[in-house]
N, C-alpha and C positions, 0 to 999 in steps of 0.2 A: 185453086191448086188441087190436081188430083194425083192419087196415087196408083202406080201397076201393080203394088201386093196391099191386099189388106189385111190384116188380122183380126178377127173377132171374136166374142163368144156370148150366152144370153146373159140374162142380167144378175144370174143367178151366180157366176162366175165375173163378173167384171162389176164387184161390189170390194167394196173394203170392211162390211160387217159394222160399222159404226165403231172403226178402228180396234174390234176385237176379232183376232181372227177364227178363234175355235166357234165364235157365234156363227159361225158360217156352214157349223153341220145341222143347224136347224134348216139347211135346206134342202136334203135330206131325209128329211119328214114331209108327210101328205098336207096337202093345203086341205086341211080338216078343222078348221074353228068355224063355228057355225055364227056366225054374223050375219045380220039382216043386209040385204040392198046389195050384196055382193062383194061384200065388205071385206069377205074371210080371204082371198086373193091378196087385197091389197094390205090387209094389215098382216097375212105370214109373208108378205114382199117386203115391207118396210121394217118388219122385225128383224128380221133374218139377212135381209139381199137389198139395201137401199143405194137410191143412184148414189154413181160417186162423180166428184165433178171431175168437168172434160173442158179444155179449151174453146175456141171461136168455128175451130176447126171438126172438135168431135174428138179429138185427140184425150183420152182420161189421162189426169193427175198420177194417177198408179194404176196399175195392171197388173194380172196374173203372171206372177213370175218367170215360168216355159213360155208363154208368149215373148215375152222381153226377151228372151233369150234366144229367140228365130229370130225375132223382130233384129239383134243385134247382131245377127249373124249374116243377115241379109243386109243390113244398112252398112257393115264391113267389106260386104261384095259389091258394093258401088249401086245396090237395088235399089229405085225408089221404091218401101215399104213402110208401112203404119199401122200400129195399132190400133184400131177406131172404136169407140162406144157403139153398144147394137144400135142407138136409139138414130145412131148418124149415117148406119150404114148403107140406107139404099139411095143415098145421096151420092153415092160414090159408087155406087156397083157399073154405071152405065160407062165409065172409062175404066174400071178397074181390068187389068187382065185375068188376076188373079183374085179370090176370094177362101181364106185360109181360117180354117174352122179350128179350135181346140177345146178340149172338155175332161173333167176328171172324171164325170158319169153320163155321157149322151143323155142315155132312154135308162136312168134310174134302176139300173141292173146290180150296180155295183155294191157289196156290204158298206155304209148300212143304211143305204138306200131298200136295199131288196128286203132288208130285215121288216122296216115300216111299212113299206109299199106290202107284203105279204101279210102282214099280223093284222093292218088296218082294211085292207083292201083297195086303195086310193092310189092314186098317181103323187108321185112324191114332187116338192116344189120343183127341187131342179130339172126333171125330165119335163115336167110341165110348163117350164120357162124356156126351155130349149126348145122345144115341139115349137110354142105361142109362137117363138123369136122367127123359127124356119117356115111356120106358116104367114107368117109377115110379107118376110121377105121373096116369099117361093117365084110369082107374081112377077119379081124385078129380075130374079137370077134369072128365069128363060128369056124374059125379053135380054138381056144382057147378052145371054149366050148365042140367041140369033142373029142380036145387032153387030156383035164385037168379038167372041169367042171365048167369054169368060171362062173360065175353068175354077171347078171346085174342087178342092182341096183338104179335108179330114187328119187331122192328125192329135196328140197329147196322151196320157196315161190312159184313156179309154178307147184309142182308137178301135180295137179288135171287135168291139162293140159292134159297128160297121157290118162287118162279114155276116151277122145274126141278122140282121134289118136289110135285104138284096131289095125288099121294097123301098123303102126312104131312100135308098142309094139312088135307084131310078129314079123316083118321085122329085128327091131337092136334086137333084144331076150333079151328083158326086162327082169328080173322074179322078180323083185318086185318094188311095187310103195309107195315108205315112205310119206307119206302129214300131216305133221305137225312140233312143237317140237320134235326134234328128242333124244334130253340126253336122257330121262328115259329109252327109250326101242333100239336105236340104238348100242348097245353095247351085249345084250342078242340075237338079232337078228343075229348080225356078227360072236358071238361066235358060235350057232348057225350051221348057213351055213359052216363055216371054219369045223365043225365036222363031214360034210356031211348031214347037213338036211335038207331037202326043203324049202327055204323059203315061207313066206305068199306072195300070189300075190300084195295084196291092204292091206296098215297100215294106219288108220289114226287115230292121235292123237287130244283128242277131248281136252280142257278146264279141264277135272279132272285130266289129265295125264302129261298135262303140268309141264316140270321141276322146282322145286325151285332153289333160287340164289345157293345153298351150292351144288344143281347136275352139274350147270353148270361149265366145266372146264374156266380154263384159256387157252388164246389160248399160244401155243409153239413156232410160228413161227408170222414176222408179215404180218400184214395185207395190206391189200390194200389200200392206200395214209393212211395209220396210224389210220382206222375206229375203235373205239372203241365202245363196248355200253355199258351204264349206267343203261339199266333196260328195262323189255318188260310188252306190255300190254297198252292198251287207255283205260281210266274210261268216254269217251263223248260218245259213243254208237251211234253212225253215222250208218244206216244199210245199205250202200252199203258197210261198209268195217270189213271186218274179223278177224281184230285185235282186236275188243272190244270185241272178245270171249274170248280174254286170261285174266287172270289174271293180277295184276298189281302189278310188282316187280322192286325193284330197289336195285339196285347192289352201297354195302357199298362203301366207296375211298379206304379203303383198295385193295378194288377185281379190282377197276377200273386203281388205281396205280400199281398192277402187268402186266397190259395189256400195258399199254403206257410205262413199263420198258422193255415190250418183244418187242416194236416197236421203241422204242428211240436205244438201245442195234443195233438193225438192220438197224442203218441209217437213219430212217423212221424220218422226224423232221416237219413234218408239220401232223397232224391229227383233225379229224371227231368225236364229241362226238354223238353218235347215241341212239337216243329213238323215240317215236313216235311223243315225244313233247317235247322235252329236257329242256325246260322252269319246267315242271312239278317234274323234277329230285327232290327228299327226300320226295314227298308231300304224303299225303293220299286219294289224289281225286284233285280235279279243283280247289284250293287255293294253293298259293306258298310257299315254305319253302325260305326263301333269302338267310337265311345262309349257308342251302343246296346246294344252285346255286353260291353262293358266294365261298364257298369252292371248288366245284366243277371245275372253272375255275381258279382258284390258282393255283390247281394241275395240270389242266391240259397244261397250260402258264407254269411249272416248266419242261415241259416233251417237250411240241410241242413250235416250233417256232411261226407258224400259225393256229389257232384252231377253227374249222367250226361246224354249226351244220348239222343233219341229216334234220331234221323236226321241227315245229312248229306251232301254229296257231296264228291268229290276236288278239284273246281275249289273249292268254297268254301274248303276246307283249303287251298290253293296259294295262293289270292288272297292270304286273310288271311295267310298266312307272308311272301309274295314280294314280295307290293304294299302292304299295310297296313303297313310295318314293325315285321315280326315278333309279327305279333297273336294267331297261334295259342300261340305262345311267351308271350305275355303274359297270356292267358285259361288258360294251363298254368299258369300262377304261381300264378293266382287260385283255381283246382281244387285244388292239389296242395300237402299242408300236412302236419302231424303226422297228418291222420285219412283221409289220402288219397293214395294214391301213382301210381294209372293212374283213367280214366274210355273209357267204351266209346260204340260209337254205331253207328245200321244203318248203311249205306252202300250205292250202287245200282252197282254196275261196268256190266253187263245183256249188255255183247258185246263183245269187242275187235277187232269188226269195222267198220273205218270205214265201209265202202259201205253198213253195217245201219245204223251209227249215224248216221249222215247222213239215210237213210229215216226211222228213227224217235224219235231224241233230238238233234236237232240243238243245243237249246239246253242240253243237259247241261254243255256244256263252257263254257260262257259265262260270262263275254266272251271267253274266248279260243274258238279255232276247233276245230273236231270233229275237223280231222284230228290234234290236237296230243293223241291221246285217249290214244292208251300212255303218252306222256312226263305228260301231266298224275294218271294213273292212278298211275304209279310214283314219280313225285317227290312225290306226296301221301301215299302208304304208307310213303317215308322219312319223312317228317316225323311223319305218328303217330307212326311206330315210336318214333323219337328220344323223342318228350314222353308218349310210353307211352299215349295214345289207342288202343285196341283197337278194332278196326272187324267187325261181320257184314256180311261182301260179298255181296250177291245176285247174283247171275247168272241169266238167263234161258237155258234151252235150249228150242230147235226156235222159234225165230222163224219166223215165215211171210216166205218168200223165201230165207230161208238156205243158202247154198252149201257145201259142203264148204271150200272154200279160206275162207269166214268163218269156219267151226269153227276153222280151223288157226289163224289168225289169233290169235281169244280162246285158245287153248293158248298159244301163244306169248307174249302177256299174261301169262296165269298162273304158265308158267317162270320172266317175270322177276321173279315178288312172294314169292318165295319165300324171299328176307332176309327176309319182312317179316311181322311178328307180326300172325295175323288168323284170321278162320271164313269160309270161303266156304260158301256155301249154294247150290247149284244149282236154278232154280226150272223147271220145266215151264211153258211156255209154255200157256195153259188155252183154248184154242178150247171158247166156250159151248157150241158144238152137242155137243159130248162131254160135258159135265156128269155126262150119267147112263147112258152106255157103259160097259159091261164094261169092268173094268181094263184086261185084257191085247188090248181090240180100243183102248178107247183110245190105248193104246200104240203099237200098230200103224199107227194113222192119221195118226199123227205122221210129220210128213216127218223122220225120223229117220240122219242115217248112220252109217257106223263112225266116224267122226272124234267124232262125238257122244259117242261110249263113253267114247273113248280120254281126252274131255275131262271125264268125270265121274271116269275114274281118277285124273287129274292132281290135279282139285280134292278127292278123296278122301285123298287123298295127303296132300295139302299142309293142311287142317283136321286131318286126325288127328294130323301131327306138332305142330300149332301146338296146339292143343286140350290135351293136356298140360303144356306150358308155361303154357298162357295159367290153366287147373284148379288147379295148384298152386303157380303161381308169383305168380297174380293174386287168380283170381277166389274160391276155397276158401285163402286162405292163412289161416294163424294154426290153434293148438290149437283152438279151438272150432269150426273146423268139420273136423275131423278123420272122422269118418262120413259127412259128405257129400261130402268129396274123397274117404274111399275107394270110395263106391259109383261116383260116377262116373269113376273111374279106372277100375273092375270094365266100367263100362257102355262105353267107350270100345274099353278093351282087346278086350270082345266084341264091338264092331263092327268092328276091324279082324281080328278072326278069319273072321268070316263074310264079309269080301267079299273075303279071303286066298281060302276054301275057293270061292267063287263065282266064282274064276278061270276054272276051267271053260266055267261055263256061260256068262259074260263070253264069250268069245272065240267062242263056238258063236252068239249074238247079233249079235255082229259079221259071223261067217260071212252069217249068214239078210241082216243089209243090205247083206252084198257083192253076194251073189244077187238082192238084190230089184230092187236098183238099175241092176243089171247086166242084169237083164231089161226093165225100163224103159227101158234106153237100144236095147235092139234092138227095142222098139216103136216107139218115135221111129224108128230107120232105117229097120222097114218099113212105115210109114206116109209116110216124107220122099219 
């Protein structure tokens, strides 16, 4: 049996992480362990990105979630479409018509891909698994497209990616680049092409086009560690991020109970409630619904053994503890039982600098005020702490405008969260126009200072000692996973050796922005 759409992506994406899904940002990082026999590929593949099983057919057990969601939007339209494992793909390309790509980071641009990929110098795993996947495949697509008329297809949270690589578009024969919500128009497109019409090269969907909850499908098949989501769209309007262009929707328990029936039904017993702020779930804006969030994890405790979130910030955390009477405390009740004892979630810190955050997240801290951004930051990391919520902290370095005295500032933040059980992640602030700069001029162009350094030491510091605790105490506990808390123990330990031994060149780095800055500021004099 074959199909006229396929779905795919590398193996980097179409992994279930060894049923953990934040272990899936170690892919992320550069395949940099140094293993004899070529080993170091295949042990950051199996650490981080291991198969996941697939049926007779190539069909995976669970998939990436936006996949599911084409996939189910298309199987609504009477399409024959599938989602297929890379490893079955070119078994299928010689009748496919279509051939439908999705990705969170193509070519490893994205923070904190760029972060590692820059600091290390290395091609980070998932650009690296994607590249391997299309150089595989490249070979079958053109025969495809001479014999049949295959068409390639692009799209998911990295499509714009695309537009910077006009080479690889040529090279693997793109012919269209989807970037946005894909229900509304995803299906007229497909029909479309399947009739023999050309597709549009570049689609993107702006904010008016954006599906409502009743376009979106339910997914058919499940997902990846049981991800479900509750609703799209941020109402804080942070303007480095592109989510607070969309709308803000949230998906009834009805719709959310059919998804965790189509993941429970497949095995699937531990899941992911995903929004952008899953605190925010029934609300109309930045105040909380409890009853909303109250139900919402009833149902979802009726379906999942263990139930995580996607996202969150520190004011939702504070509100619901300070102002809801004690609701973060009472949603811990509802998480935390014989088959559960902590639950994790991103979290966006971005700068502990008021005068940045004022410029660019004013409404982060809302309804309270931006200035109250340390004390809302910290008194939210006590209360994880207490009810065992594990938080990945983003951080953004090299904001555009950033002063030295704002680096000092987020240092000073970070000193005080050091009680507090978490993963900070340092992101690279991603100026487009570098996209596809040499690493180390990228680097350079970055209005970078030595306080910059001194603040990915601290955060280094403070993830590696937590990281340990959180591996063995949390996330790897119990006999059965006994092999994979030790490699990642192995893998941990080696990264704090190597940036022990990097001390050197650390400080020699620092020197070069002493000097740079410092010549900068006698241009400004002889020009004043």
């Amino acid at each position: 049996m074959g199909f006229d759409v396929i779905l795919t992506t590398d193996r980097g994406m179409m992994s279930n992480y060894h049923g953990k899904e934040f272990l899936g940002f170690g892919t992320t990082g550069p395949v940099f362990v140094e293993l004899p026999f070529g080993l170091s590929e295949k042990f950051h593949t199996f650490l981080f990105a291991p198969k996941i099983k697939t049926d007779k057919m190539g069909r995976p057990i669970q998939a990436p979630y936006g996949m599911r969601k084409i996939e189910a939007k298309l199987l609504d339209a009477g399409i024959n479409a599938a989602i297929i494992d890379p490893d079955y793909v070119p078994r299928y390309l010689k009748s496919a018509k279509i051939l439908m790509l999705s990705h969170h980071d193509y070519f490893g641009v994205n923070p904190p891909s760029s972060t590692w990929g820059v600091i290390l110098g290395k091609e980070t795993l998932n650009a690296y698994l994607f590249r391997k996947f299309m150089e595989r495949i490249e070979k079958d697509i053109w025969e495809a497209k001479r014999a049949s008329g295959l068409k390639v297809m692009v799209g998911g949270p990295a499509a714009w990616q695309w537009l910077y690589y006009p080479d690889l578009v040529e090279r693997w024969g793109i012919d269209t680049i989807f970037d946005g919500e894909g229900e509304k128009l995803i299906v007229e497109v497909v029909k479309n092409t399947l009739e023999g019409k050309t597709p549009p090269r570049y689609i993107y969907v702006g904010a008016s086009e954006a599906p409502s909850v009743d376009e979106i499908s339910t997914i058919k098949g499940a997902s990846i560690n049981g991800l479900v989501e509750i609703g799209r769209g941020c109402p804080r309007g942070c303007a480095f991020c592109s989510v607070t262009l969309r709308p803000l929707r949230w998906y009834p328990l009805s719709k959310i109970e059919e998804e965790l029936k189509v993941n429970a039904r497949a095995g699937v017993v531990d899941g992911i409630l995903h929004s952008d702020e899953v605190p925010l779930y029934g609300s109309n804006g930045v105040e909380l619904n409890p009853t909303a969030l109250i139900e919402l994890h009833k149902l979802a405790k009726k379906y999942y053994r263990k139930v995580g979130w996607s996202h969150t910030t520190f004011v939702a955390v504070l509100l619901a503890e300070k102002k809801y009477g004690k609701l973060m405390t009472k949603i811990a009740d509802i998480i935390k039982d014989e088959h559960q004892d902590w639950w994790g979630a991103e979290i966006g810190l971005e700068t502990g600098s008021i005068r940045v955050a004022k410029q660019i997240m004013p409404g982060k801290a809302a309804p309270y005020k931006i200035e109250q951004w340390h004390d809302i930051v910290e008194e939210s990391m006590a209360i994880m702490h207490e009810l065992k919520l594990i938080p990945a902290v983003t951080l953004i370095v090299g904001l555009p405008g950033e002063q030295p005295d704002d680096v000092i500032q987020t240092i000073e933040l970070i000193e005080r969260l050091k009680p507090y059980r978490s993963l900070i992640v340092p992101l690279f602030y991603v100026p487009m126009s570098h996209v596809k700069a040499e690493k180390t001029g990228w680097l350079d162009k970055m209005n970078l200072y030595p306080e910059h350094i001194d603040l990915l030491k601290v955060v280094a510091k403070h993830s590696i000692f937590w990281a340990r605790d959180i591996v063995n105490k949390f996330y790897f506990k119990g006999i059965h996973y006994a092999p994979i808390r030790l490699l990642t123990n192995y893998f941990i330990n080696y990264v704090e050796k190597r940036l022990d031994k990097a001390e050197a060149d650390i400080e020699r780095y620092k020197e070069m922005l002493r000097a740079k800055w410092s010549e900068k500021r006698l241009e400004v004099l002889r020009y004043a």
